[in-house]
Chimera marker file (.cmm) of the C-alpha trace (Angstrom):
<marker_set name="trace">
<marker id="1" x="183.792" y="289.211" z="82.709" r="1" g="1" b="0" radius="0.5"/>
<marker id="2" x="184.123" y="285.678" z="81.986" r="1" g="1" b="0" radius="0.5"/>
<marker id="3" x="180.740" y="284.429" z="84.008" r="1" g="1" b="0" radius="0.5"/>
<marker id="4" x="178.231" y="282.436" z="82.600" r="1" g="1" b="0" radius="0.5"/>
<marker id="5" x="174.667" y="283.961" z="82.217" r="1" g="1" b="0" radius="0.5"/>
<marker id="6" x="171.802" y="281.575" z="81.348" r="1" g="1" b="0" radius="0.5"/>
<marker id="7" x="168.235" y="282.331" z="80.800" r="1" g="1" b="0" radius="0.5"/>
<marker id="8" x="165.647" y="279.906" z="80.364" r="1" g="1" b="0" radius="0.5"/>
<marker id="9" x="162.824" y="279.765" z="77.785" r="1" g="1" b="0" radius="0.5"/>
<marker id="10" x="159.703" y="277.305" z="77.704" r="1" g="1" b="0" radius="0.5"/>
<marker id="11" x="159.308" y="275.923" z="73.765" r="1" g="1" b="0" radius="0.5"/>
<marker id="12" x="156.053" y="277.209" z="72.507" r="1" g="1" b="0" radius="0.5"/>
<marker id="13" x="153.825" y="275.313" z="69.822" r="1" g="1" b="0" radius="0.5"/>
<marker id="14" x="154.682" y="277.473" z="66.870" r="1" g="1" b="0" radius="0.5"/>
<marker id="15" x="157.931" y="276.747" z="67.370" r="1" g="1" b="0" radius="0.5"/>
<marker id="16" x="158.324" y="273.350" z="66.584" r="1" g="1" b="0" radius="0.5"/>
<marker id="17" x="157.532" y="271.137" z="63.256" r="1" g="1" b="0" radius="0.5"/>
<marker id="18" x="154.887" y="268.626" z="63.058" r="1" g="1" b="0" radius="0.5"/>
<marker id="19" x="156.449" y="266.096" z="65.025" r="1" g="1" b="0" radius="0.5"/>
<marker id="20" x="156.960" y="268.540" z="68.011" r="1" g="1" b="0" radius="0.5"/>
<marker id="21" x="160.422" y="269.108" z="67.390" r="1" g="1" b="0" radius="0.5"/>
<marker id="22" x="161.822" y="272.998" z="67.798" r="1" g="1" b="0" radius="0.5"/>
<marker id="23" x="162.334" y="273.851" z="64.223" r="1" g="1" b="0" radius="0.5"/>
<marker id="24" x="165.872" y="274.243" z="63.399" r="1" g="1" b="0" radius="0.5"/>
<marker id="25" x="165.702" y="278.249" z="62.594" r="1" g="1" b="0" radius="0.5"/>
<marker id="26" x="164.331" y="278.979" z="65.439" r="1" g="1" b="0" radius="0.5"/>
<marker id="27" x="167.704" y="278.250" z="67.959" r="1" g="1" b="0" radius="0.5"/>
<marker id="28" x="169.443" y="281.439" z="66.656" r="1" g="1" b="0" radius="0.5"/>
<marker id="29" x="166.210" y="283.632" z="67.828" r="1" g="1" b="0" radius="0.5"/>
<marker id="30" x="166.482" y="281.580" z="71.390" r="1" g="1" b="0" radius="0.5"/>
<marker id="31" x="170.167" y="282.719" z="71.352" r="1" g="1" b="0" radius="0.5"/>
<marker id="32" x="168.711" y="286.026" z="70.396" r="1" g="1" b="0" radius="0.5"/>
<marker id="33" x="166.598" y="286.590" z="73.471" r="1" g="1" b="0" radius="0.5"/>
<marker id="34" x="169.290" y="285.428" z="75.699" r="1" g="1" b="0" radius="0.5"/>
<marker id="35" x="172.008" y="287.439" z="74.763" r="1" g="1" b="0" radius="0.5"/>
<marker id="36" x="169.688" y="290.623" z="74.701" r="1" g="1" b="0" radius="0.5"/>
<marker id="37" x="168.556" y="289.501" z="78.559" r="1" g="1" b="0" radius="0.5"/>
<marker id="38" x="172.029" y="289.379" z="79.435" r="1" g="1" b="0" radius="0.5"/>
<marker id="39" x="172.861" y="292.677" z="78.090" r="1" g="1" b="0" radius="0.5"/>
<marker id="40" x="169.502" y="293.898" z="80.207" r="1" g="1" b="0" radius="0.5"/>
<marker id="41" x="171.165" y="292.045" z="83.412" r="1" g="1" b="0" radius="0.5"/>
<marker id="42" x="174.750" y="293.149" z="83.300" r="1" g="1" b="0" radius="0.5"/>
<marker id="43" x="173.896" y="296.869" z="82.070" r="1" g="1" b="0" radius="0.5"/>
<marker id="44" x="170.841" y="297.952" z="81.927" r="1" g="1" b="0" radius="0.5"/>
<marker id="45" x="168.195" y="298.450" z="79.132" r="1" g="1" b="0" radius="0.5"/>
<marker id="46" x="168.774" y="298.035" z="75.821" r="1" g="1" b="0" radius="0.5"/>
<marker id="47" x="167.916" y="301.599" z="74.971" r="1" g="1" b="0" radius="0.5"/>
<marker id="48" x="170.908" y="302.625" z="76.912" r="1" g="1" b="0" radius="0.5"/>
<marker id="49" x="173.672" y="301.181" z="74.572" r="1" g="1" b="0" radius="0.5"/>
<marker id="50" x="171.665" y="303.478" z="71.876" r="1" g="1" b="0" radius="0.5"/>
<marker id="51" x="171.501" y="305.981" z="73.003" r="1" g="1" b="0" radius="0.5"/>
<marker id="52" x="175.472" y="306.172" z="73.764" r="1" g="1" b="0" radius="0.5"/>
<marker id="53" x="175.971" y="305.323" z="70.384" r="1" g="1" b="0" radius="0.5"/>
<marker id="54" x="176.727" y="301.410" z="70.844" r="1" g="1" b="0" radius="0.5"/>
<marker id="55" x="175.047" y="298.362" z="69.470" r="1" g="1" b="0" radius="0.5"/>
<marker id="56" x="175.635" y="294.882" z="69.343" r="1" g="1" b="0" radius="0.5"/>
<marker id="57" x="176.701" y="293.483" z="65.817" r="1" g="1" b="0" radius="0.5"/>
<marker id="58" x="177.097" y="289.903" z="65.196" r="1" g="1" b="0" radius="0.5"/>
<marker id="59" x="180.155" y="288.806" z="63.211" r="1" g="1" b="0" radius="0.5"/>
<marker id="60" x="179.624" y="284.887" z="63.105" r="1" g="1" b="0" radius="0.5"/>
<marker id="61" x="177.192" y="282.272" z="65.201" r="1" g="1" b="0" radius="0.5"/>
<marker id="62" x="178.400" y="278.589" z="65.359" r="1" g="1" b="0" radius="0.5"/>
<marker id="63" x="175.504" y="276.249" z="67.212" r="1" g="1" b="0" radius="0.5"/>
<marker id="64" x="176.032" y="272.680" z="68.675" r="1" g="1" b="0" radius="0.5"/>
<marker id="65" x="172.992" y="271.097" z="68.595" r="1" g="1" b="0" radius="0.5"/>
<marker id="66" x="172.709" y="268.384" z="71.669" r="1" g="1" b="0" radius="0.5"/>
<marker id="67" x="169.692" y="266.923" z="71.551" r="1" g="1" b="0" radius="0.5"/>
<marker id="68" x="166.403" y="268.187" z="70.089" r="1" g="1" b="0" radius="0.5"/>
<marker id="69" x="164.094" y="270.584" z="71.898" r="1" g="1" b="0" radius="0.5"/>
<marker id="70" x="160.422" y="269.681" z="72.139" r="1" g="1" b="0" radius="0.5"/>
<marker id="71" x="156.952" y="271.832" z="72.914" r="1" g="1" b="0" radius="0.5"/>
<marker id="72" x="156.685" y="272.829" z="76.080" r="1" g="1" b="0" radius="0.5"/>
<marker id="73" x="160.388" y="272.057" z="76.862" r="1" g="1" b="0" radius="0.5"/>
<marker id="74" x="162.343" y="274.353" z="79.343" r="1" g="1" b="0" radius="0.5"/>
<marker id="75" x="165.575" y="275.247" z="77.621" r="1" g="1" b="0" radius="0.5"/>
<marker id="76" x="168.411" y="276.901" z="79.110" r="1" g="1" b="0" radius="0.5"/>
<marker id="77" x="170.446" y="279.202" z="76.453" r="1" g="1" b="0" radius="0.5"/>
<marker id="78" x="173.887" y="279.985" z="78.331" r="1" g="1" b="0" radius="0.5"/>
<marker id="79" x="175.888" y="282.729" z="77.062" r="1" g="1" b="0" radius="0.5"/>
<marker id="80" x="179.871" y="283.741" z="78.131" r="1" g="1" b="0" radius="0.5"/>
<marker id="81" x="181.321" y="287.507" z="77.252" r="1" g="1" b="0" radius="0.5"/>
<marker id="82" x="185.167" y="286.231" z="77.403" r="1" g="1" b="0" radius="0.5"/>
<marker id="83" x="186.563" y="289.216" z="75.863" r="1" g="1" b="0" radius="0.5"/>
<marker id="84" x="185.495" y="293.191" z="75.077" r="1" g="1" b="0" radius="0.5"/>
<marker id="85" x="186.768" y="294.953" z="71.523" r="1" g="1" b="0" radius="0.5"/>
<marker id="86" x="186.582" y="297.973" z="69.666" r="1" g="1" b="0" radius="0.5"/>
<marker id="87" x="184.986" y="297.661" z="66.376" r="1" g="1" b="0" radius="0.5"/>
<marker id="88" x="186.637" y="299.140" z="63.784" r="1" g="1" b="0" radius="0.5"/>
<marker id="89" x="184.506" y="302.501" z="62.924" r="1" g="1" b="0" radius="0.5"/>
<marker id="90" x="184.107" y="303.398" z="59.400" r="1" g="1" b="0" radius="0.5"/>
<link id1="1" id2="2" r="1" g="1" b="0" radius="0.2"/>
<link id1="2" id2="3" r="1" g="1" b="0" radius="0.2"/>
<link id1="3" id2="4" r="1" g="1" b="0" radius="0.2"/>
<link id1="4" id2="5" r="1" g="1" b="0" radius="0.2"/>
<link id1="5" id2="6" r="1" g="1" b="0" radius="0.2"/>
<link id1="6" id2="7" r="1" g="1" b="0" radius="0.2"/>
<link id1="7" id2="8" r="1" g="1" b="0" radius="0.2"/>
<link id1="8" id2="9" r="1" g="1" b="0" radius="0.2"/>
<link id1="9" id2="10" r="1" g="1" b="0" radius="0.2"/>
<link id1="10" id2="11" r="1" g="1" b="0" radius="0.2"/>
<link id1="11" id2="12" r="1" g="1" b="0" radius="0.2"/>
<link id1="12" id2="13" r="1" g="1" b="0" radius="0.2"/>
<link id1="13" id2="14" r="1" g="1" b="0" radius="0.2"/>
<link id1="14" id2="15" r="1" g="1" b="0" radius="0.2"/>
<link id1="15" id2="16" r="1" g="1" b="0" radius="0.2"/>
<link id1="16" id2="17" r="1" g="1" b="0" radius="0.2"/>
<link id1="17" id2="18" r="1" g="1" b="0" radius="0.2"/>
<link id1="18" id2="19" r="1" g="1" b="0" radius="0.2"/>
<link id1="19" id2="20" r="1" g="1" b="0" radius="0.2"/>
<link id1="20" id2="21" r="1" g="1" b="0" radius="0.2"/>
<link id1="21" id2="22" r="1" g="1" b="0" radius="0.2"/>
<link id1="22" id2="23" r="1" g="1" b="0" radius="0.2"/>
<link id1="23" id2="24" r="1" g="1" b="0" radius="0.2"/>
<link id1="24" id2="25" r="1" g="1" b="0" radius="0.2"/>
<link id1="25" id2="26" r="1" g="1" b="0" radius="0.2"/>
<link id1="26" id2="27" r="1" g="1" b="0" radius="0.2"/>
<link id1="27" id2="28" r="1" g="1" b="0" radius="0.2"/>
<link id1="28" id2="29" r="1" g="1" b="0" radius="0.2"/>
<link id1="29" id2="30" r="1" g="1" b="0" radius="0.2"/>
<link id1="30" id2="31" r="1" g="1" b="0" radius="0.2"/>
<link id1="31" id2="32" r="1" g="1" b="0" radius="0.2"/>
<link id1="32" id2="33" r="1" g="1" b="0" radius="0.2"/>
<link id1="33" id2="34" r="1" g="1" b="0" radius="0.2"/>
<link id1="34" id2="35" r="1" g="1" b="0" radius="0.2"/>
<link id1="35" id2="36" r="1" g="1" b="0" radius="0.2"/>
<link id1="36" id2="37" r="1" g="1" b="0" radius="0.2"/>
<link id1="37" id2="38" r="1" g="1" b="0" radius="0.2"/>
<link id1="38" id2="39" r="1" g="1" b="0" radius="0.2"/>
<link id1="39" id2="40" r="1" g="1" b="0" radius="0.2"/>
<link id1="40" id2="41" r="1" g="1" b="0" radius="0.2"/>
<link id1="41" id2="42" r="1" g="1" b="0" radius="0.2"/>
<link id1="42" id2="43" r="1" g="1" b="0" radius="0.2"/>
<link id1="43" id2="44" r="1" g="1" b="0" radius="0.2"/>
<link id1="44" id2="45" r="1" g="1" b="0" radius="0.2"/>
<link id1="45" id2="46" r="1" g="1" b="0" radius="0.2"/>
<link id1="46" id2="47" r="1" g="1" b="0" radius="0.2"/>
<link id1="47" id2="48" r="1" g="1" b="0" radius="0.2"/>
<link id1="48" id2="49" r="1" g="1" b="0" radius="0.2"/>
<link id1="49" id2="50" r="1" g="1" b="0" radius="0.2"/>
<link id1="50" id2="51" r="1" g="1" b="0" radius="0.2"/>
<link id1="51" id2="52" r="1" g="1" b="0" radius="0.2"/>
<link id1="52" id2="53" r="1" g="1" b="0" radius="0.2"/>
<link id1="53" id2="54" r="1" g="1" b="0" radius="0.2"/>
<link id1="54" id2="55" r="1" g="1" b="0" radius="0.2"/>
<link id1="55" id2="56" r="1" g="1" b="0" radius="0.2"/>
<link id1="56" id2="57" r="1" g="1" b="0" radius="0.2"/>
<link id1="57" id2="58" r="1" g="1" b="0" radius="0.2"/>
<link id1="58" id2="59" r="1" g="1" b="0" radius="0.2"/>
<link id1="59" id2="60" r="1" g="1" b="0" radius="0.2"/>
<link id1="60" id2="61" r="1" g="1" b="0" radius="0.2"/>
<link id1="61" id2="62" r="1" g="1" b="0" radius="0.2"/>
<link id1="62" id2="63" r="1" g="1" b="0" radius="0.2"/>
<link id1="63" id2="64" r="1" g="1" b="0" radius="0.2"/>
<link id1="64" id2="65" r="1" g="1" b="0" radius="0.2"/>
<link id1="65" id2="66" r="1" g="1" b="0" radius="0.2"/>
<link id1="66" id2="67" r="1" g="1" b="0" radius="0.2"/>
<link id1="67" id2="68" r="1" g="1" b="0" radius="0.2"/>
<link id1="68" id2="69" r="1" g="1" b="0" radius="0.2"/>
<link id1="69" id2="70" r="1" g="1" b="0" radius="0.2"/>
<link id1="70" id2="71" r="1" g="1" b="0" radius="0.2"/>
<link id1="71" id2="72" r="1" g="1" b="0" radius="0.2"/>
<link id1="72" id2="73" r="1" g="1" b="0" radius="0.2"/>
<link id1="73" id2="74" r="1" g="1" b="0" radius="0.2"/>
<link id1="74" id2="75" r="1" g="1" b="0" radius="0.2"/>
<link id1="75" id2="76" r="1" g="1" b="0" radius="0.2"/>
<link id1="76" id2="77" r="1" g="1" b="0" radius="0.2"/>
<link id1="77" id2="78" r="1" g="1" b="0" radius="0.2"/>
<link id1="78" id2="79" r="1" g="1" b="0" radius="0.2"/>
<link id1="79" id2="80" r="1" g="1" b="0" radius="0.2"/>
<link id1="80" id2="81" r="1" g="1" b="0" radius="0.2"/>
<link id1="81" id2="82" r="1" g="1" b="0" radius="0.2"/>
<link id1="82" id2="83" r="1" g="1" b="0" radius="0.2"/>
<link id1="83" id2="84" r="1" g="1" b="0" radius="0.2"/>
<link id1="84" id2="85" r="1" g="1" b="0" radius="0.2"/>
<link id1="85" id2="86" r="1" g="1" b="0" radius="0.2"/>
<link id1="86" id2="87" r="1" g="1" b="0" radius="0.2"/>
<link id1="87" id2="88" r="1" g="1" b="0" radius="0.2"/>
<link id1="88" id2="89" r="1" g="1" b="0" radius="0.2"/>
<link id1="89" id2="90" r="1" g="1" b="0" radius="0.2"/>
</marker_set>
């Protein structure tokens, strides 16, 4: 459970700020695509965690920022599941 998943995405135009720079904002909707494509690799399609009544919540992000992303960029968005829990249900 504790392998590393990575998908890469190529930085389009929009994303970035005037001096070709990804915009800030935009790293949590990388992270977004990434973790959904490695819910679509290790299960299956996202419409199958729906329809059994599961979906993904998110409880707190933290980013590291490295080194800035620019257009046209590949960058690799690397995710880890290190541990399964029950939310609590209401």
């Amino acid at each position: 459970m504790n392998t590393a998943f990575t998908h890469r995405l190529r930085v389009r135009y929009s994303e970035c700020d005037q001096q070709g720079v990804v915009f800030n904002g935009h790293y949590l909707f990388f992270y977004d695509v990434a973790i959904t494509e490695l819910f679509r690799h290790r299960i299956g399609p996202w419409q199958r965690l729906l329809d059994r009544g599961v979906d993904l919540v998110v409880a707190e992000t933290r980013l590291r920022y490295r080194e800035p992303a620019r257009f046209d960029d590949e960058v690799d968005m690397t995710s880890r599941c290190r541990s399964r829990t029950s939310a609590p249900r209401a």
